[in-house]
Every structure is written in structure tokens, then in C-alpha cells.
C-alpha positions in Angstrom: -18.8 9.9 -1.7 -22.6 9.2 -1.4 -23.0 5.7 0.2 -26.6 4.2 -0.5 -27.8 0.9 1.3 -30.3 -0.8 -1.0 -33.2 -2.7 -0.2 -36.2 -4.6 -1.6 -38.1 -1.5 0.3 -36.5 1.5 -1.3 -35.0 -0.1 -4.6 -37.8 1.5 -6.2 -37.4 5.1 -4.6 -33.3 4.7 -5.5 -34.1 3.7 -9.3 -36.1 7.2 -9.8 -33.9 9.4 -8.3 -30.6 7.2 -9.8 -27.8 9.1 -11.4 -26.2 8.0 -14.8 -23.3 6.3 -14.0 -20.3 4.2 -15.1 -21.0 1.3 -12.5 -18.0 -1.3 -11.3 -19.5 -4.6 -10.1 -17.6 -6.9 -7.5 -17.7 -8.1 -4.1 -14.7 -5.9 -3.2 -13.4 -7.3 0.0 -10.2 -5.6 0.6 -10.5 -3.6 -2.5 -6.5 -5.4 -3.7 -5.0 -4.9 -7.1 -7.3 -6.8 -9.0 -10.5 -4.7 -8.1 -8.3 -1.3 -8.0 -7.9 -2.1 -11.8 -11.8 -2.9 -12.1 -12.6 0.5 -10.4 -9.8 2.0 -12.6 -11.8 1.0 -15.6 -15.1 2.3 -14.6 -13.4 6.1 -13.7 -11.9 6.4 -17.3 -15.3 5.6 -18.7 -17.0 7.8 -16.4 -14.3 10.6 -17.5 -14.7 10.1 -21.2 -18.7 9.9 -21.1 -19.6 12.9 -18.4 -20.9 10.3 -16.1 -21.1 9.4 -11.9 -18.4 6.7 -11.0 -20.7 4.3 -8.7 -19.6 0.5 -7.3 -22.3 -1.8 -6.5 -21.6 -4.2 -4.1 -23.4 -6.4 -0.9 -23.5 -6.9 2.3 -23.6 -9.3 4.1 -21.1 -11.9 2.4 -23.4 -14.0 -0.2 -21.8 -17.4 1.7 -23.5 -16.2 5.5 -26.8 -15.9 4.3 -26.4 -18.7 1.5 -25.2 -20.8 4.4 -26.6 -20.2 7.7 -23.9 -20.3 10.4 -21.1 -20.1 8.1 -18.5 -17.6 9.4 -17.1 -15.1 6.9 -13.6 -14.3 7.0 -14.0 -10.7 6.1 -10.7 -9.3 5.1 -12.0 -5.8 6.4 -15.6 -4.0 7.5 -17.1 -2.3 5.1 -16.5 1.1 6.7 -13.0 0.4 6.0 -14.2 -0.5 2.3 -15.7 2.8 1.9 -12.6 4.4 3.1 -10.5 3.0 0.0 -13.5 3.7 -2.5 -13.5 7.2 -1.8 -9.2 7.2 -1.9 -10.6 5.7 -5.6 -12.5 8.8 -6.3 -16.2 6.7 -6.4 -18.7 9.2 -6.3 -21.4 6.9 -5.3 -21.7 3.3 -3.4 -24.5 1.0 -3.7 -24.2 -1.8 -0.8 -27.1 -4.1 -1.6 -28.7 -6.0 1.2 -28.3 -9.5 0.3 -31.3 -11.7 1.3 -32.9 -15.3 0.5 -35.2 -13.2 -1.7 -32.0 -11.5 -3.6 -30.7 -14.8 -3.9 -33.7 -16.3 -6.0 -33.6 -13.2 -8.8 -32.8 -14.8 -11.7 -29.6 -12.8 -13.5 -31.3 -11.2 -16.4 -34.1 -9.8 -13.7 -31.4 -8.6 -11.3 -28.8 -6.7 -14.2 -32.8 -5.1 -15.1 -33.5 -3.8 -11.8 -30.0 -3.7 -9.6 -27.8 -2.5 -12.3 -29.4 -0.6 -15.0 -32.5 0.2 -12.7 -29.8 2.3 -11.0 -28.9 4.3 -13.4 -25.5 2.5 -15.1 -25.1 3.4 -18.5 -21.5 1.6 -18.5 -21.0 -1.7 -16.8 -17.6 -2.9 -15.8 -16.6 -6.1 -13.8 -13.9 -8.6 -13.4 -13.4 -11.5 -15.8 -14.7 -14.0 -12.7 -17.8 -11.8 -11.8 -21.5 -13.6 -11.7 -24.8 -12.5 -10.7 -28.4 -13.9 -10.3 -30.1 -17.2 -8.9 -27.5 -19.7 -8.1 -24.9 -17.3 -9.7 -26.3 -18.0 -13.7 -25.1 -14.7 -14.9 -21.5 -14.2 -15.2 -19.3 -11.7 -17.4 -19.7 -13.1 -20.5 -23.7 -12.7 -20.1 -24.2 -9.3 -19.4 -24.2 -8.2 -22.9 -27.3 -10.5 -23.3 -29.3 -8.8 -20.1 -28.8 -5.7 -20.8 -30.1 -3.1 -23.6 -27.5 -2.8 -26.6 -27.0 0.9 -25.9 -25.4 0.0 -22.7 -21.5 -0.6 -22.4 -19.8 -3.4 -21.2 -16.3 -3.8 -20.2 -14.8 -6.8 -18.9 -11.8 -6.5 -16.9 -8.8 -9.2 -17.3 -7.1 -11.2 -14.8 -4.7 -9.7 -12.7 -1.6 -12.1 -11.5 1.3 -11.8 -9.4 3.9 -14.1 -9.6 1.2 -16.5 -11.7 -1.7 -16.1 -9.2 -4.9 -14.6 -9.8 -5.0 -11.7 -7.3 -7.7 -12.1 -5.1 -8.8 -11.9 -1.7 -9.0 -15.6 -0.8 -5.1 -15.5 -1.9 -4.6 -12.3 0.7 -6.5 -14.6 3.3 -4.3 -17.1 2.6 -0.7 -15.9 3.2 -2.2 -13.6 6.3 -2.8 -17.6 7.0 0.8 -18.5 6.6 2.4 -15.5 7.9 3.9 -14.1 5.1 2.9 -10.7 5.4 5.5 -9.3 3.5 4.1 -10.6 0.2 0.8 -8.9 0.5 1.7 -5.1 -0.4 2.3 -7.0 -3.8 -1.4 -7.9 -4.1 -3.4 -5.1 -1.8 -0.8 -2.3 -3.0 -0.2 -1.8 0.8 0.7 -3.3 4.2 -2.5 -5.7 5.5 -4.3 -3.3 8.3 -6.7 -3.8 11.3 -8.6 -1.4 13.7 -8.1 -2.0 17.1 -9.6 -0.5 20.1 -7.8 -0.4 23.3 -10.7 -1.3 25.6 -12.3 -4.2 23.2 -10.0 -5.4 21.0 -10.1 -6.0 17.4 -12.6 -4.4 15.5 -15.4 -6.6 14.0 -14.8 -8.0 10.6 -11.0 -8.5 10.4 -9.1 -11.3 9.6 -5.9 -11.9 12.0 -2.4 -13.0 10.7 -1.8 -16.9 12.2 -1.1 -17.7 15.9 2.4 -15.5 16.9 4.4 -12.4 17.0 4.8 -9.6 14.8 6.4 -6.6 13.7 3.7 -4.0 13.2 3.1 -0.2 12.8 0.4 1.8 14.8 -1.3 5.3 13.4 -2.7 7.2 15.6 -3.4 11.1 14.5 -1.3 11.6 11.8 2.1 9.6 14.2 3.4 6.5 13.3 5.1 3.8 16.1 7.0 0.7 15.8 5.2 -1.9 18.2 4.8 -6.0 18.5 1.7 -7.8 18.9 1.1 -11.3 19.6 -1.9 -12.5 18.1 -3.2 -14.9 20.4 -6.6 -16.3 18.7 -8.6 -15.4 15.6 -9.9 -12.8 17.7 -7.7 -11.1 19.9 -4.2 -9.6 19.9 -1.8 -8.7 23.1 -0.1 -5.0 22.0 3.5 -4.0 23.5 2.4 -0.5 23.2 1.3 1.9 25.7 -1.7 3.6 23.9 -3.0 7.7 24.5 -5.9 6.3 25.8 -8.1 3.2 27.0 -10.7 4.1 24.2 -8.1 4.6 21.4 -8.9 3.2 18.2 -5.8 2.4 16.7 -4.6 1.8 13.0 -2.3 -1.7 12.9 -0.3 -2.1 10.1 1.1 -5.8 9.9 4.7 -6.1 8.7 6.2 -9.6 9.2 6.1 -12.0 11.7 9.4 -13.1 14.3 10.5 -16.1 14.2 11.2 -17.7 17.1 14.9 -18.3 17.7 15.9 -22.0 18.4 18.1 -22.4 21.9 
């Protein structure tokens, strides 16, 4: 997979040499059930009209630049992100530098230069997706900013047990601790990166304040282990890594209860 960072500098330069594609539009933060389906979409137009599959997304988070000192819970980083896209079979990733300046491109100016400047000759997104200055564009508007020989597709709603999938619902029960629901709405476990001499990697969100039941990969094995996350930030492992620079694979289970004496 070709992964492409996108600037004011070089959006001109990408537009030129931009492959036709079938492009899937979303934030993609965890890349759960509901934008699996999205990126679904976009491969089997790709497949039936001989064109690239490409996701366009940003980084940073919208809400960090939007609001200066606001923390981001990032679900994952967005190497990680790129690992699943490529497991997806996306054959090219536009991550968009979001600035003030990108945030002040009115919606029909941004599907123009963004979207079909890079080469999308389908367009699919989520039912909930918007774009443009103070987010004016949204699904139902593409059709209206974009040339009538374009395709759109708007993908439905995705629930599980009558909640929208999303990531602010993943957030949540890693929040309350129930781990065990997730799988249902990611399609696996929850899983960190960890490194043995600094900790979690940057860009994860943590399970709540406690102990739990995890899995650790590390080249190609597989160990039961518990961790007690101690902070938002940093875990204690009962684990006795390969090495002090290991990066790790955690794979978050369920949490112990504490038994009453």
C-alpha cells in the first residue's frame, strides 16, 4: 500500500500524478465494523470499474487543531491504522494534514480539490460523514460538489445491539471495562503497542484504572500475562519480556474483579 501525506505544498504535485480511484472517506480511528463496511464498499466498486482502492483521511484529529490544547483520545496511531488498511487491501492512503487553513475550505472547494483533485472517480462514505468549513458538507451533499459523472455511495449505519458502531462507543466501554464487548464492534480484541523500556506507545487509549487479563505477541508466539493499568498512560506487565527494547503486541481481554474478603 502506497501511503501519501498531503499538504497545502504538494496537493498540487499529488493531483497531477493522482491515480483513478474508488476513494473511501472517514476519519477511521480504529478502523471498527462500521468503517470496515465503508472500505468494503469502495473495493467492490473499485473491482467492478478497474480502478485503485484509496482512503482519504487526516491527521492530526480535527478537535486538536480545532481546539488548541484539547487532548485526543486516539483509539490507535496511525501506523497502526495503516496496518489494518493494508489487511483491507487499500492500495493507496491519503492522510491529509489538517490545519487552520484546511479548516476554512468551504465543502464544495475541498470535495474539488481533496477528493476529485486526487483522482476519485467513486466516492464512498458513511451516512454521518461531513467535510468543509465548519463541517457544511455532509453525505447527503456530495452529489451537489461533485461532477454528475462521478459516483456516490453512501454507506448505512451499522448497529450492534441498537448502537451506531463507532469509535466514541469503543472509547467508551474500554472506559467501563468491558472489554469483552468490543470484538463485537472492532471485529477483534482492543490492542496496544508497548515497549518494554518506555511504556505505552503514543496514541493509545488505556482500558480504566485496574487489572486485566491480556495476551502478548511477540514474533509470531502468543502469552497469557496481567497488566495493571495504573494511569491513562502507563501499565505495570507480570511478564518477563525477550528484551528491555521489546515492542510488544497487548491484546486486552477482560478485566479481574477484585474479590470481596
Amino acid at each position: 500500500m502506497e501511503v501519501i501525506y498531503v499538504n497545502e505544498v504538494n496537493l498540487r504535485d499529488l493531483q497531477v500524478e493522482a491515480r483513478d480511484v474508488s476513494m473511501a472517506l472517514g476519519y477511521f480511528d480504529g478502523v471498527h465494523l462500521g468503517h470496515q463496511k465503508v472500505v468494503e464498499t469502495a473495493k467492490r466498486k473499485a473491482m467492478k470499474y478497474q480502478l485503485s482502492l484509496a482512503v482519504l483521511s487526516f491527521f492530526p484529529h480535527p478537535k486538536s487543531v480545532l481546539n488548541p490544547g484539547f487532548e485526543v483520545n486516539y483509539l490507535e496511531p496511525i501506523e497502526q491504522k495503516i496496518e489494518k488498511l493494508e489487511q483491507l487491501g487499500v492500495d493507496v492512503f491519503y492522510v491529509v494534514e489538517f490545519t487552520m487553513k484546511l479548516a476554512k475550505v468551504e465543502a464544495a472547494a475541498f470535495m474539488q480539490k481533496y477528493v476529485i483533485g486526487l483522482g476519485a472517480k467513486e466516492i464512498i462514505c458513511g451516512f454521518d460523514y461531513t467535510y468543509g468549513a465548519k463541517a457544511s458538507g455532509n453525505a447527503e451533499t456530495i452529489k451537489d460538489h461533485v461532477p454528475p459523472h462521478i459516483g456516490v455511495t453512501i454507506v448505512d449505519e451499522l448497529k450492534w445491539h441498537g448502537q451506531k458502531i463507532s469509535s466514541t462507543l469503543i472509547r467508551k466501554y474500554l472506559s467501563e471495562c468491558r472489554l469483552q464487548e468490543i470484538p463485537s464492534l472492532l471485529g477483534d480484541y482492543y490492542k496496544t503497542k508497548y515497549c518494554c523500556k518506555n511504556g505505552i506507545l503514543p496514541n493509545y487509549s488505556l482500558p480504566n484504572i485496574g487489572e486485566y487479563k491480556i495476551l502478548i505477541e511477540k514474533d509470531d508466539t502468543i502469552s497469557e500475562a496481567i497488566a495493571k493499568v495504573k494511569s491513562k498512560k502507563k501499565i505495570l506487565l507480570q511478564y518477563e519480556p525477550p528484551s528491555f527494547n521489546s515492542v510488544l503486541t497487548i491484546k486486552w481481554l477482560e478485566k479481574i474483579e477484585s474479590k470481596p474478603y
